[in-house]
N, CA, C and O atoms as a CHARMM CRD file, in Angstrom:
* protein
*
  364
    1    1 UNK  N    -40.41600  24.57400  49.49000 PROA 1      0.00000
    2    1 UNK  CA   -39.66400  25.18300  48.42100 PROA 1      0.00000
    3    1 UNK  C    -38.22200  24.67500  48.41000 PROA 1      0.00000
    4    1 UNK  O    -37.72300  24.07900  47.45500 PROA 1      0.00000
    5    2 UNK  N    -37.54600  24.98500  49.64900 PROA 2      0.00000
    6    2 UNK  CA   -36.20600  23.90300  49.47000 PROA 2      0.00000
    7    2 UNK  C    -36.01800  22.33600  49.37600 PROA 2      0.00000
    8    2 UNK  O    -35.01600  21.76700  48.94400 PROA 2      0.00000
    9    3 UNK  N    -37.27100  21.69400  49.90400 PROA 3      0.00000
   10    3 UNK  CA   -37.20300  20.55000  49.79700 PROA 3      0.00000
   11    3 UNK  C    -37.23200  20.30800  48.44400 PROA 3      0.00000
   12    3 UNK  O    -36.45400  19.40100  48.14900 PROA 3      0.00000
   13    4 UNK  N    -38.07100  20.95700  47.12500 PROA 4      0.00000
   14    4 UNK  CA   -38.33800  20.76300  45.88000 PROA 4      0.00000
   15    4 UNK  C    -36.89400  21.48200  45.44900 PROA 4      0.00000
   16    4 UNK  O    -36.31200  20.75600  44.64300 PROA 4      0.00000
   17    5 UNK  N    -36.36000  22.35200  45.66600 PROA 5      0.00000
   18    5 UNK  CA   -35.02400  22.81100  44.83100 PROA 5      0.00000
   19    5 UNK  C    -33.95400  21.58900  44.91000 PROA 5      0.00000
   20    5 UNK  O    -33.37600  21.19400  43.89700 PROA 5      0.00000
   21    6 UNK  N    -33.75800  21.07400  46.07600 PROA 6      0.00000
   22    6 UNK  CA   -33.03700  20.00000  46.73100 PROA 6      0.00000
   23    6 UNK  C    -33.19500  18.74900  46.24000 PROA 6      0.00000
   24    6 UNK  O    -32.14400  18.15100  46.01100 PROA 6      0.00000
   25    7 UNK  N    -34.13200  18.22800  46.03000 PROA 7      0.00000
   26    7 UNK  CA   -34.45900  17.11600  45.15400 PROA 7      0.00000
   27    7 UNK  C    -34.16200  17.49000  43.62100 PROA 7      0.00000
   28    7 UNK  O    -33.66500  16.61900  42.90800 PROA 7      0.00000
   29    8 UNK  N    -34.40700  18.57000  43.16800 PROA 8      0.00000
   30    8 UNK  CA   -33.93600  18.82900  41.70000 PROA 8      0.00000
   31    8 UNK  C    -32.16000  18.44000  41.67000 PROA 8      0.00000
   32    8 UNK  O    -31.40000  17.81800  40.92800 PROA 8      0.00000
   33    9 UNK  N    -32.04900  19.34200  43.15000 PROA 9      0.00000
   34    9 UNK  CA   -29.92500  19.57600  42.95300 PROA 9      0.00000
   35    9 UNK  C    -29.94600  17.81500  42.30300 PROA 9      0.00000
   36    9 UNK  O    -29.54500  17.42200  41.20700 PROA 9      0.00000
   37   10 UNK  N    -30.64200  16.91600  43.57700 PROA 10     0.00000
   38   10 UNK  CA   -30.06600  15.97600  43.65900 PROA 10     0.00000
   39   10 UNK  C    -30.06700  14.70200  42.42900 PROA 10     0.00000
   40   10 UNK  O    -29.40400  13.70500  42.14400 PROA 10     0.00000
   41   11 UNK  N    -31.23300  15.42900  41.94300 PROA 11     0.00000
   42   11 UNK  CA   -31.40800  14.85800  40.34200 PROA 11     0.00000
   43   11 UNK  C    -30.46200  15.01500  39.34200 PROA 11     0.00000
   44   11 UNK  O    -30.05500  14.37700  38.37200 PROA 11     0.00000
   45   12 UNK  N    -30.31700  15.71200  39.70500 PROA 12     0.00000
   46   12 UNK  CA   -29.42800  16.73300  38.44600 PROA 12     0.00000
   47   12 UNK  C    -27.83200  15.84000  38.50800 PROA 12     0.00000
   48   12 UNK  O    -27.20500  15.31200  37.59000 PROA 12     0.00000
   49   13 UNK  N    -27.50600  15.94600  40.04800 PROA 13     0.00000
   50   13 UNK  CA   -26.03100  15.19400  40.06900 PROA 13     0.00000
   51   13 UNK  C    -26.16600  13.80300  39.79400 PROA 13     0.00000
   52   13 UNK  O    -25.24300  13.05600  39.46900 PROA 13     0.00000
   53   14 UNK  N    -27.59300  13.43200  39.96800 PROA 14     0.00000
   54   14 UNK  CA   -27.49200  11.56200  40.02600 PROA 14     0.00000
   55   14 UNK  C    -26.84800  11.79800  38.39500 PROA 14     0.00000
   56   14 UNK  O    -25.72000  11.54300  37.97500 PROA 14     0.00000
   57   15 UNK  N    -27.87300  12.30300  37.78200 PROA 15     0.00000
   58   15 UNK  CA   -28.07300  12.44600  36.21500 PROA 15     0.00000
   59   15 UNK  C    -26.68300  12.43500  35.51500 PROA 15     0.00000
   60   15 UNK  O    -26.21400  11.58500  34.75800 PROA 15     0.00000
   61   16 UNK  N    -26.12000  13.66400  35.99100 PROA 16     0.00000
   62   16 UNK  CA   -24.12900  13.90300  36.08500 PROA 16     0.00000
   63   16 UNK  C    -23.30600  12.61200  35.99300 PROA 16     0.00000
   64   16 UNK  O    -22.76200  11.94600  35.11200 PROA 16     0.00000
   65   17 UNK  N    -23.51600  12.56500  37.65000 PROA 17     0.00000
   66   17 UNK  CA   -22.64500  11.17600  37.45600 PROA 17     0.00000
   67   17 UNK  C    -23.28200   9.96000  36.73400 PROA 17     0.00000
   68   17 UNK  O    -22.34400   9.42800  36.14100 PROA 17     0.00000
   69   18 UNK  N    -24.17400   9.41100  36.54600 PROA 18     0.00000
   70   18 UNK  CA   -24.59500   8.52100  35.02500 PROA 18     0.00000
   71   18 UNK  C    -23.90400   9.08700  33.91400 PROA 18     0.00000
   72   18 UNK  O    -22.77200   8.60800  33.98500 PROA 18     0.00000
   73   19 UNK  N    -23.94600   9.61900  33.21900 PROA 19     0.00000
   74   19 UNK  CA   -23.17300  10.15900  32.38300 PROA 19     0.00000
   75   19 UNK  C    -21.92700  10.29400  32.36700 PROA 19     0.00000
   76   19 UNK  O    -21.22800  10.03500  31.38800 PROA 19     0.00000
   77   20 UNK  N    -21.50500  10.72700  33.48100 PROA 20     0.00000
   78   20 UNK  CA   -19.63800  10.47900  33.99400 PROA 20     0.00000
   79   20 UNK  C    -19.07100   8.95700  34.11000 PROA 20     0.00000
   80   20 UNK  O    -17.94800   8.50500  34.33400 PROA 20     0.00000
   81   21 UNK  N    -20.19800   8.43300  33.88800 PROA 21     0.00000
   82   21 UNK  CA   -19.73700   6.58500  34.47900 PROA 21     0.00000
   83   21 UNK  C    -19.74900   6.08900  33.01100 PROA 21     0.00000
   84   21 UNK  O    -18.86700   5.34800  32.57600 PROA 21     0.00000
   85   22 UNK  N    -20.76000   6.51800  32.29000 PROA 22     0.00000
   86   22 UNK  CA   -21.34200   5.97300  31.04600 PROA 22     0.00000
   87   22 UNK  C    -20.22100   6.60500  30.13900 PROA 22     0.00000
   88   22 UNK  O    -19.83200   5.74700  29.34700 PROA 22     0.00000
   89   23 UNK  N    -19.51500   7.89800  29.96200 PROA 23     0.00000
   90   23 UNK  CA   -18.17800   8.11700  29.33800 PROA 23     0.00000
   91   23 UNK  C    -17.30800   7.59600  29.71000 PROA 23     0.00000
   92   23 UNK  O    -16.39000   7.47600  28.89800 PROA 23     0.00000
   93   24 UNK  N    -17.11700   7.04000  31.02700 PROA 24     0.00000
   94   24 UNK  CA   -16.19900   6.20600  31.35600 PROA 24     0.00000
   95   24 UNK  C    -15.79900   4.90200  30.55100 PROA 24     0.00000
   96   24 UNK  O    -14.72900   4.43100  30.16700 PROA 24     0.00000
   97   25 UNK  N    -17.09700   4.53500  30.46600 PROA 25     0.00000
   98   25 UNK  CA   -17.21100   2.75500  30.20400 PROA 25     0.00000
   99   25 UNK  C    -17.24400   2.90000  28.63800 PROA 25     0.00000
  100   25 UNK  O    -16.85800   1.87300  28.07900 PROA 25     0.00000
  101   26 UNK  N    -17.61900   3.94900  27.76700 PROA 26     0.00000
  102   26 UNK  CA   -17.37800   4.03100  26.31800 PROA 26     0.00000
  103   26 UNK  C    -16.08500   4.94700  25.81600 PROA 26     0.00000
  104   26 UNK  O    -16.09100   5.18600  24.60900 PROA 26     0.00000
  105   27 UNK  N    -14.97100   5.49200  26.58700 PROA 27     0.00000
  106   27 UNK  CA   -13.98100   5.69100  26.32100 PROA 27     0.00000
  107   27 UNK  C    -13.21900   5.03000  25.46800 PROA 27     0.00000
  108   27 UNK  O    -13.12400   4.00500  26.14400 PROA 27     0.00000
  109   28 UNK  N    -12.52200   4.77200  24.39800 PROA 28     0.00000
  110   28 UNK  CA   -11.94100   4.05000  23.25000 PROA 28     0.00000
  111   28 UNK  C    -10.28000   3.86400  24.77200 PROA 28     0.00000
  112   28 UNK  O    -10.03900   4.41800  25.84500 PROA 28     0.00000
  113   29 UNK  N     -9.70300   2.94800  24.05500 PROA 29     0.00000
  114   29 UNK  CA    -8.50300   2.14700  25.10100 PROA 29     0.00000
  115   29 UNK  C     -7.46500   2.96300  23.74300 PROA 29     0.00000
  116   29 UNK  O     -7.76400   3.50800  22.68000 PROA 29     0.00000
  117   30 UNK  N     -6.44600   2.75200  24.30000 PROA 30     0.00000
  118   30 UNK  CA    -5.12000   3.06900  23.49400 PROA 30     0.00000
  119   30 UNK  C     -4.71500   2.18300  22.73100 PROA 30     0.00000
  120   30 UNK  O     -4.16900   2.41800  21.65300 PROA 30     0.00000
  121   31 UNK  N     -4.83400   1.56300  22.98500 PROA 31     0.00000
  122   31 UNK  CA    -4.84200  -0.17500  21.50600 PROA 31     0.00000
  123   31 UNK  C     -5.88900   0.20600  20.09500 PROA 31     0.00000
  124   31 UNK  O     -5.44200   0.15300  18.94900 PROA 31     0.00000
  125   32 UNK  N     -7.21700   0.55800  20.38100 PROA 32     0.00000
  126   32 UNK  CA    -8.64500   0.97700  19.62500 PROA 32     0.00000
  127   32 UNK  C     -8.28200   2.48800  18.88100 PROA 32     0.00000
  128   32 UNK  O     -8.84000   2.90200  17.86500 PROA 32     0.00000
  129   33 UNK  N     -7.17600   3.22000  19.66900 PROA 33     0.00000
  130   33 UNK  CA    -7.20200   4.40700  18.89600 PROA 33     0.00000
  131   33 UNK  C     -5.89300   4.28300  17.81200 PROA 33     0.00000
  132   33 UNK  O     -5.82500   4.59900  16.62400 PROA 33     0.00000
  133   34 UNK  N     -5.14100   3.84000  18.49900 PROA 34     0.00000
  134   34 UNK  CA    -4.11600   3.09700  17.78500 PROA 34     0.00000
  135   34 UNK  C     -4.39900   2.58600  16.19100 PROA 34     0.00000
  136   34 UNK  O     -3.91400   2.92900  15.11300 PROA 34     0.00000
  137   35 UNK  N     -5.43800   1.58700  16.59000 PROA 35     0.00000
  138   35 UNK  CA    -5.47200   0.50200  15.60700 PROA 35     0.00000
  139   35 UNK  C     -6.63800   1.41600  14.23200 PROA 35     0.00000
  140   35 UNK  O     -6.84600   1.00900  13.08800 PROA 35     0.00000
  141   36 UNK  N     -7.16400   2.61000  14.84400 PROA 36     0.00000
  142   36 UNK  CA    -7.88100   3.99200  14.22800 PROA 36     0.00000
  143   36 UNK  C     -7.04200   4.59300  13.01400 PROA 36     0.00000
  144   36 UNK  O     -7.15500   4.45300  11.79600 PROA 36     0.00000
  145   37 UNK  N     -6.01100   5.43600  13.94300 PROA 37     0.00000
  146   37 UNK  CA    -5.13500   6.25000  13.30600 PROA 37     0.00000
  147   37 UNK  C     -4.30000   5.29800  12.29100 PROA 37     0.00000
  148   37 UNK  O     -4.10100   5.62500  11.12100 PROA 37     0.00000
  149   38 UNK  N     -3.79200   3.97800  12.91200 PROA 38     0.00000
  150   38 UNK  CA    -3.05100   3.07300  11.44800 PROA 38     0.00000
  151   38 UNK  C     -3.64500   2.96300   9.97100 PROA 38     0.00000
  152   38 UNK  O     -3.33000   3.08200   8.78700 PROA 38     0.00000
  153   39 UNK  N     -5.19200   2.51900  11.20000 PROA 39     0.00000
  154   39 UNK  CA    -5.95700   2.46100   9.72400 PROA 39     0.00000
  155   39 UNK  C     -6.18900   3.70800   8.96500 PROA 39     0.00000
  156   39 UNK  O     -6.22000   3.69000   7.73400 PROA 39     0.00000
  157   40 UNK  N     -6.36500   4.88200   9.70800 PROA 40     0.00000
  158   40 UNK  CA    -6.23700   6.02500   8.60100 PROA 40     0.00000
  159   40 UNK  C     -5.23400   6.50600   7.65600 PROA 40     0.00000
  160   40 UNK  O     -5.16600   7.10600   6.58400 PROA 40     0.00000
  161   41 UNK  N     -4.34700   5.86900   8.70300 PROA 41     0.00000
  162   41 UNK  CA    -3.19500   5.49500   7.39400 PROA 41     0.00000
  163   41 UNK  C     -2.66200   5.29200   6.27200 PROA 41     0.00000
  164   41 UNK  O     -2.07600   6.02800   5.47800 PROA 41     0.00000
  165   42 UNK  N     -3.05400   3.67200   6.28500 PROA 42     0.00000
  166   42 UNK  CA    -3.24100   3.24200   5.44300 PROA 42     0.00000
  167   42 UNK  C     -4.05700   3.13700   4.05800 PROA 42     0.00000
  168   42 UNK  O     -3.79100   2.57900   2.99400 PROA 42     0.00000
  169   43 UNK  N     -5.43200   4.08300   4.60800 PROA 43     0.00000
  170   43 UNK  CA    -6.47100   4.23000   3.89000 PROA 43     0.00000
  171   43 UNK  C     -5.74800   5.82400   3.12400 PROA 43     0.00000
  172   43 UNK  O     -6.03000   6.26000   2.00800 PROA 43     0.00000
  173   44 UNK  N     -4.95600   6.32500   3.94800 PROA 44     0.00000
  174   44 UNK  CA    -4.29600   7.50100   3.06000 PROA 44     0.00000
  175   44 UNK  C     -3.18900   7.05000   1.80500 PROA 44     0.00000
  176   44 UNK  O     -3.13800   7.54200   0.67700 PROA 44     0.00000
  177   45 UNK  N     -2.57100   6.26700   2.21400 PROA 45     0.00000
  178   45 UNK  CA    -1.33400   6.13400   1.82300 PROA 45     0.00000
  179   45 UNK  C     -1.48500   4.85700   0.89300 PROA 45     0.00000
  180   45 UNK  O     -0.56100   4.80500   0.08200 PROA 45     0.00000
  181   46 UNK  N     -2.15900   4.08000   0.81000 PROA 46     0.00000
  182   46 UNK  CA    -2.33900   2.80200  -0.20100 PROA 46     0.00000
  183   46 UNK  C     -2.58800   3.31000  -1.37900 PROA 46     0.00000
  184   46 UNK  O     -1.91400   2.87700  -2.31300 PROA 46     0.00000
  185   47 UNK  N     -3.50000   4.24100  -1.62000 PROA 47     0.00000
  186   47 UNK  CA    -3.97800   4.85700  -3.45700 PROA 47     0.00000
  187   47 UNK  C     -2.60500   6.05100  -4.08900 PROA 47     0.00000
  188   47 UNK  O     -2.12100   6.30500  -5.19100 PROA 47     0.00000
  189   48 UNK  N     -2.40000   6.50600  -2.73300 PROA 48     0.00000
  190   48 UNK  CA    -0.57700   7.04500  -3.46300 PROA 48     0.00000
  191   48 UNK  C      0.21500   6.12000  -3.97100 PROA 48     0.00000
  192   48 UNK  O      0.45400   6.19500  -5.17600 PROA 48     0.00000
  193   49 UNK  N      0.66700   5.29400  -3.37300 PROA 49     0.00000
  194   49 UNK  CA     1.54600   4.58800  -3.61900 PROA 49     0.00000
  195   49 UNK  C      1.25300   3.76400  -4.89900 PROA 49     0.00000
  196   49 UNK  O      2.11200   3.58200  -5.76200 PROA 49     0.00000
  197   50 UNK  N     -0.02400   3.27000  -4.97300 PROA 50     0.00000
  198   50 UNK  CA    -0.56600   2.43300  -6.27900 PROA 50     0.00000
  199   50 UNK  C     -0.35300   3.54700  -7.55900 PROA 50     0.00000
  200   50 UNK  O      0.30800   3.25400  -8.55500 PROA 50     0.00000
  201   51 UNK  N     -0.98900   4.81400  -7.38000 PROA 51     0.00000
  202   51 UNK  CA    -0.62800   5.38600  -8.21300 PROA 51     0.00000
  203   51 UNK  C      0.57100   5.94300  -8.86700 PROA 51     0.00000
  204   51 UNK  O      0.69700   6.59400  -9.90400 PROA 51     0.00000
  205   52 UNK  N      1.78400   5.33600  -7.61500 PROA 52     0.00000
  206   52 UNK  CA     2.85600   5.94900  -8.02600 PROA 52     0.00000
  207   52 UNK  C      3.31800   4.70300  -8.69400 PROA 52     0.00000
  208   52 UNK  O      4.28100   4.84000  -9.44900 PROA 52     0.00000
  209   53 UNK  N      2.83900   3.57400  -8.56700 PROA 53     0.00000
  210   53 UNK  CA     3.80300   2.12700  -9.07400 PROA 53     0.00000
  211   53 UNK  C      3.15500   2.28800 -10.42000 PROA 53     0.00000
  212   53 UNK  O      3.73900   2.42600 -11.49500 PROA 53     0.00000
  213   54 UNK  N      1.66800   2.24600 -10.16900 PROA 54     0.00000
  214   54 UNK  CA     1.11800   2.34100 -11.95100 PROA 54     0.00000
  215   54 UNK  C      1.31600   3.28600 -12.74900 PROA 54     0.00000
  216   54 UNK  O      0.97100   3.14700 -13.92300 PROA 54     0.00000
  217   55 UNK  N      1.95200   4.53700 -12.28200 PROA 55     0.00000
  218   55 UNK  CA     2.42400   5.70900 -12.87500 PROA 55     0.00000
  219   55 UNK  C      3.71900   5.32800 -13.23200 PROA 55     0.00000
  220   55 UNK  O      3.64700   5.12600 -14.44500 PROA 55     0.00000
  221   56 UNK  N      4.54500   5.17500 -12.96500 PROA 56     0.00000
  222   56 UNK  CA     6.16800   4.42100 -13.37500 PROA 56     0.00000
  223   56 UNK  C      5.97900   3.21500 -14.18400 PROA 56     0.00000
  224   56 UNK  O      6.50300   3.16500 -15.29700 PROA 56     0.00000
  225   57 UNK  N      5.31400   2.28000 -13.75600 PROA 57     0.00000
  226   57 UNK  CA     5.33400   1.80200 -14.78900 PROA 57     0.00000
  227   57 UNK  C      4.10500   1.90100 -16.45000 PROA 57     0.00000
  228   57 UNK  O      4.16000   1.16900 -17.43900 PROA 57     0.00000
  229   58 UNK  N      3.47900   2.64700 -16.27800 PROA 58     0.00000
  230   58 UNK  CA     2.95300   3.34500 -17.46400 PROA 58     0.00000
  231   58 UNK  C      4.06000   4.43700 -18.29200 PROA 58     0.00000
  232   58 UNK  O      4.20500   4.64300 -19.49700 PROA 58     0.00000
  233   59 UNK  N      4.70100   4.97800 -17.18800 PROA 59     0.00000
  234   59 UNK  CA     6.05800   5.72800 -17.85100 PROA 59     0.00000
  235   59 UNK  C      7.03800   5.03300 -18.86100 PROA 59     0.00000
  236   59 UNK  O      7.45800   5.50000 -19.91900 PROA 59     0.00000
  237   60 UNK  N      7.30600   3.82300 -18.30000 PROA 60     0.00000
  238   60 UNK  CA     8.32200   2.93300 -18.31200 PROA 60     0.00000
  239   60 UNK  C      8.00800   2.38400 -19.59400 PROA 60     0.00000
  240   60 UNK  O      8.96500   1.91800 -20.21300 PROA 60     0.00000
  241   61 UNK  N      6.62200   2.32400 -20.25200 PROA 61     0.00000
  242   61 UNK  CA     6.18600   1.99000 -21.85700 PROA 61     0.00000
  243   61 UNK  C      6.12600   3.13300 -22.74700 PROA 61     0.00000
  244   61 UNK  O      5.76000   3.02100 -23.91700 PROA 61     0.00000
  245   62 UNK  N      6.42100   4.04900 -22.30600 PROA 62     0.00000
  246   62 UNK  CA     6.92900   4.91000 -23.04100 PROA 62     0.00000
  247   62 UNK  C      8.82300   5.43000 -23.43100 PROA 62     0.00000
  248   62 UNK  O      9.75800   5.24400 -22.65200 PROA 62     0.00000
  249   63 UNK  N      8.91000   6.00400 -24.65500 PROA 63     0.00000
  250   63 UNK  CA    10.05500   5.88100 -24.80400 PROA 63     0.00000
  251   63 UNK  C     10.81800   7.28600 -24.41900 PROA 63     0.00000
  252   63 UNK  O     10.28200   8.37400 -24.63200 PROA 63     0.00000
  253   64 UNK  N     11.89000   7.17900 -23.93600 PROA 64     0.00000
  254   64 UNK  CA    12.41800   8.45300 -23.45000 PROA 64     0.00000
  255   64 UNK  C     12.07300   8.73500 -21.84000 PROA 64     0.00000
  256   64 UNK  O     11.32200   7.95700 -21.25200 PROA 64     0.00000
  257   65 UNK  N     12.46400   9.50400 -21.38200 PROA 65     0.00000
  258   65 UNK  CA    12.48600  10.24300 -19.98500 PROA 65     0.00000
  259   65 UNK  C     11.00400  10.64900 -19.83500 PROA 65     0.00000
  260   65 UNK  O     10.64400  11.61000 -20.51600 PROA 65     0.00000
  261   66 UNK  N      9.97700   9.97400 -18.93600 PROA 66     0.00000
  262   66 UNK  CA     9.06500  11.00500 -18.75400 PROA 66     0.00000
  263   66 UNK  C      8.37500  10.69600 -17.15000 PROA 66     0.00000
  264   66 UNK  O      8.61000   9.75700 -16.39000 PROA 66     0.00000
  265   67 UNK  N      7.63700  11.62900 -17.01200 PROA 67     0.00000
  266   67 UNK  CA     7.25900  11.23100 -15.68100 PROA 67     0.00000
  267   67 UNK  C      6.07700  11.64200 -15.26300 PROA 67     0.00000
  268   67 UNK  O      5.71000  11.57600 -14.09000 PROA 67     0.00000
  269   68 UNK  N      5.12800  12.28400 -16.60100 PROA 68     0.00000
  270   68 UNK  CA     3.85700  12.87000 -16.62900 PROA 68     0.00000
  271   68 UNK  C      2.83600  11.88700 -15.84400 PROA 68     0.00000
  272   68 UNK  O      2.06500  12.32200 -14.98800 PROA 68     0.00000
  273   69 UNK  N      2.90600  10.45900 -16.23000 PROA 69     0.00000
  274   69 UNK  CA     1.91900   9.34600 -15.50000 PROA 69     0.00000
  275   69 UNK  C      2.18700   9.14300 -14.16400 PROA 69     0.00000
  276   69 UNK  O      1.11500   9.07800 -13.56200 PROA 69     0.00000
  277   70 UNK  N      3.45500   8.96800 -13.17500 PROA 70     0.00000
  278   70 UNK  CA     4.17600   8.69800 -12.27900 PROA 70     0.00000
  279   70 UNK  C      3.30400  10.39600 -11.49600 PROA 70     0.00000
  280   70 UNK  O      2.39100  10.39000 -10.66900 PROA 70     0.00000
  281   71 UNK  N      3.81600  11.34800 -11.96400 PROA 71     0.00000
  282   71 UNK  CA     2.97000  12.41700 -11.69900 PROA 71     0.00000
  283   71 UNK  C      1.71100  12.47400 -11.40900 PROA 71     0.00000
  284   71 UNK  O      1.32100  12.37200 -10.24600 PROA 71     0.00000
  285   72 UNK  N      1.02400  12.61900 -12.27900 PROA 72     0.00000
  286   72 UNK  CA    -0.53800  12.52000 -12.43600 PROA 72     0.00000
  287   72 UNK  C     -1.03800  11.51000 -11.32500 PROA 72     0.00000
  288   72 UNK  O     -1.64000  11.96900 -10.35400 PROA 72     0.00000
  289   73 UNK  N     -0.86600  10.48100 -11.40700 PROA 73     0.00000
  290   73 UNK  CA    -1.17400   8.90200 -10.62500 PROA 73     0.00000
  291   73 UNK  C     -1.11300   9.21200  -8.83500 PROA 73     0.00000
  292   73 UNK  O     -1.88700   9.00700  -7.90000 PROA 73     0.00000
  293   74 UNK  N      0.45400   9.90000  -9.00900 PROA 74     0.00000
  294   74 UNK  CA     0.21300  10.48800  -7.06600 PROA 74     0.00000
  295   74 UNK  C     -0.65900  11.79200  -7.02900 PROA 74     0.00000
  296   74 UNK  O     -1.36700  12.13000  -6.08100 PROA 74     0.00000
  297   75 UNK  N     -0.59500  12.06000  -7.49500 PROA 75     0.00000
  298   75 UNK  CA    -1.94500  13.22700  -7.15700 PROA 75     0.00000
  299   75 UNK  C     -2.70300  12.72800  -7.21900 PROA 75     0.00000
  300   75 UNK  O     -3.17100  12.84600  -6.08600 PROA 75     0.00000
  301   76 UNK  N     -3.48200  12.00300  -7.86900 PROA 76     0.00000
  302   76 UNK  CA    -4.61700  11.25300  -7.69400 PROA 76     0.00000
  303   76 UNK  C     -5.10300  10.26000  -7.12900 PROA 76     0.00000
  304   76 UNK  O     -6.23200   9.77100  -7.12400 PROA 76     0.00000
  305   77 UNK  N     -3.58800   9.84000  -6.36500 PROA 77     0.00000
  306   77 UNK  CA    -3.85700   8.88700  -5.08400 PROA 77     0.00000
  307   77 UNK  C     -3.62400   9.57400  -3.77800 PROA 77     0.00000
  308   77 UNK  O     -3.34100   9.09800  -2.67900 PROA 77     0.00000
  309   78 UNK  N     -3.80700  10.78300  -4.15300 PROA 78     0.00000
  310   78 UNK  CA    -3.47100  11.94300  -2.69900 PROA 78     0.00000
  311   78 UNK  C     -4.81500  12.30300  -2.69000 PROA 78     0.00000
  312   78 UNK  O     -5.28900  12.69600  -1.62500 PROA 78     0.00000
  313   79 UNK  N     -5.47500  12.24400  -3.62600 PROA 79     0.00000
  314   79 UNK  CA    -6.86100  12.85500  -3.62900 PROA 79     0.00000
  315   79 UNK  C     -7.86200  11.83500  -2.93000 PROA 79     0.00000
  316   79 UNK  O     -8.70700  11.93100  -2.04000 PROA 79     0.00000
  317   80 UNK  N     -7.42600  10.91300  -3.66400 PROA 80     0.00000
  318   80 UNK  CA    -8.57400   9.48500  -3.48000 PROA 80     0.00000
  319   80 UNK  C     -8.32200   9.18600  -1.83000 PROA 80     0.00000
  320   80 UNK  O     -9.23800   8.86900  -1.07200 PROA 80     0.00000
  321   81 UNK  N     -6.84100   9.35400  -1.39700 PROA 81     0.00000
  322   81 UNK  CA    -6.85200   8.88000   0.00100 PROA 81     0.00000
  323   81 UNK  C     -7.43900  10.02900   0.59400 PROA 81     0.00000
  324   81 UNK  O     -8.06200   9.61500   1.57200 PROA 81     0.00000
  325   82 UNK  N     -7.53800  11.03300   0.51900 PROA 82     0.00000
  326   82 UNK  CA    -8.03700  12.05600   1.03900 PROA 82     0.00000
  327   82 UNK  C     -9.69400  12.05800   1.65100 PROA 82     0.00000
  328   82 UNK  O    -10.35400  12.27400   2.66700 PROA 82     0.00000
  329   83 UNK  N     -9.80700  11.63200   0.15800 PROA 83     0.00000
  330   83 UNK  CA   -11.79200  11.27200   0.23900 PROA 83     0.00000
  331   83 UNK  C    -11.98700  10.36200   1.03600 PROA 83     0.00000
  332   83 UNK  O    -12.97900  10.17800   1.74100 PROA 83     0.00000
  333   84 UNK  N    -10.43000   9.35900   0.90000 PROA 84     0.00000
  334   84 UNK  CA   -11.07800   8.14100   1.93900 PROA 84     0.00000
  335   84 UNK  C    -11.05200   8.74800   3.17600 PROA 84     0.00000
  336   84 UNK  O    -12.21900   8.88900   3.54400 PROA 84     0.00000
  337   85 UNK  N     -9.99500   9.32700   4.28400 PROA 85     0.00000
  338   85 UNK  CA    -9.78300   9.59000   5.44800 PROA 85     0.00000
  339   85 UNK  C    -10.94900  10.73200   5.70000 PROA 85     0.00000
  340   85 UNK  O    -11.08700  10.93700   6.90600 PROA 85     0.00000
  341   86 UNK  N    -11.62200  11.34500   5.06300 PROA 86     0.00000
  342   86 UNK  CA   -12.59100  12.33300   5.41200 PROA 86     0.00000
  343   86 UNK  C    -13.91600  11.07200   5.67900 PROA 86     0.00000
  344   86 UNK  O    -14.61800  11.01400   6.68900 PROA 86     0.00000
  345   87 UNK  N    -13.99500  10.13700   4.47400 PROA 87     0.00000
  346   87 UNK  CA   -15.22700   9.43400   4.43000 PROA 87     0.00000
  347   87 UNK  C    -15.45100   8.62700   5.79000 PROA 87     0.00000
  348   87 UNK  O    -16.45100   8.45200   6.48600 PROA 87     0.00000
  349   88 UNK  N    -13.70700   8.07200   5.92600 PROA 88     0.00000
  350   88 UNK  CA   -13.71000   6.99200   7.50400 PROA 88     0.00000
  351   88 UNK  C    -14.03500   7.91100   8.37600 PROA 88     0.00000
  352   88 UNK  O    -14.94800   7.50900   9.09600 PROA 88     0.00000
  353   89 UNK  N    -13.56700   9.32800   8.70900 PROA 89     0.00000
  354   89 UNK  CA   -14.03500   9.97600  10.25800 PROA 89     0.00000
  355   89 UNK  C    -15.17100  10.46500  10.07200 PROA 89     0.00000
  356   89 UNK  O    -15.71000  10.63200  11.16600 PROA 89     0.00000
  357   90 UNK  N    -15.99400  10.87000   8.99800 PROA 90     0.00000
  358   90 UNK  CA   -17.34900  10.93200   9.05100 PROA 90     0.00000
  359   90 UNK  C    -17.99300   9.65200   9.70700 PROA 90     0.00000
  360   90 UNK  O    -18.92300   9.66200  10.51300 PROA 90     0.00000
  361   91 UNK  N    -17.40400   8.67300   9.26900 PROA 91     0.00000
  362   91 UNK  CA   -18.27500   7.76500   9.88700 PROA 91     0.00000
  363   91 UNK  C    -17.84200   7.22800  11.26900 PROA 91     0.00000
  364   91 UNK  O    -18.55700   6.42700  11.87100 PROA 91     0.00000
């Protein structure tokens, strides 16, 4: 009976440490998480900004003060980056 509990313990820890070695060796490096978060970044912040240049200048053909397109355009590049940074950490 202890010999069979004892061989289980000892299964059990081989099993452990495989797994403790194997998170080891697939741990992401600080360069990889780095180069993660930039890119989420960027994937946030590129459809704002487009929308804010094509919003100003869609403004800018219109006559008088306005800023309804310049408006509209970042919200909708706040949205779009949004979908993107949810879509990249899903995956």
């Amino acid at each position: 009976m202890d010999k069979d509990r004892n061989r289980r313990l000892e299964q059990q820890l081989k099993r452990q440490a495989r797994r403790m070695k194997q998170a080891e060796r697939d741990r992401s490096t600080l360069l990889a998480q780095t180069v993660y978060i930039g890119t989420l970044g960027l994937v946030f912040v590129l459809p704002v900004v487009g929308g804010a240049y094509l919003g100003h200048w869609l403004d800018n053909l219109v006559e008088g003060y306005s800023m309804r397109w310049t408006l509209s355009l970042i919200f909708v590049g706040v949205c779009v980056g949004a979908v993107n940074v949810y879509l990249l950490i899903r995956e």
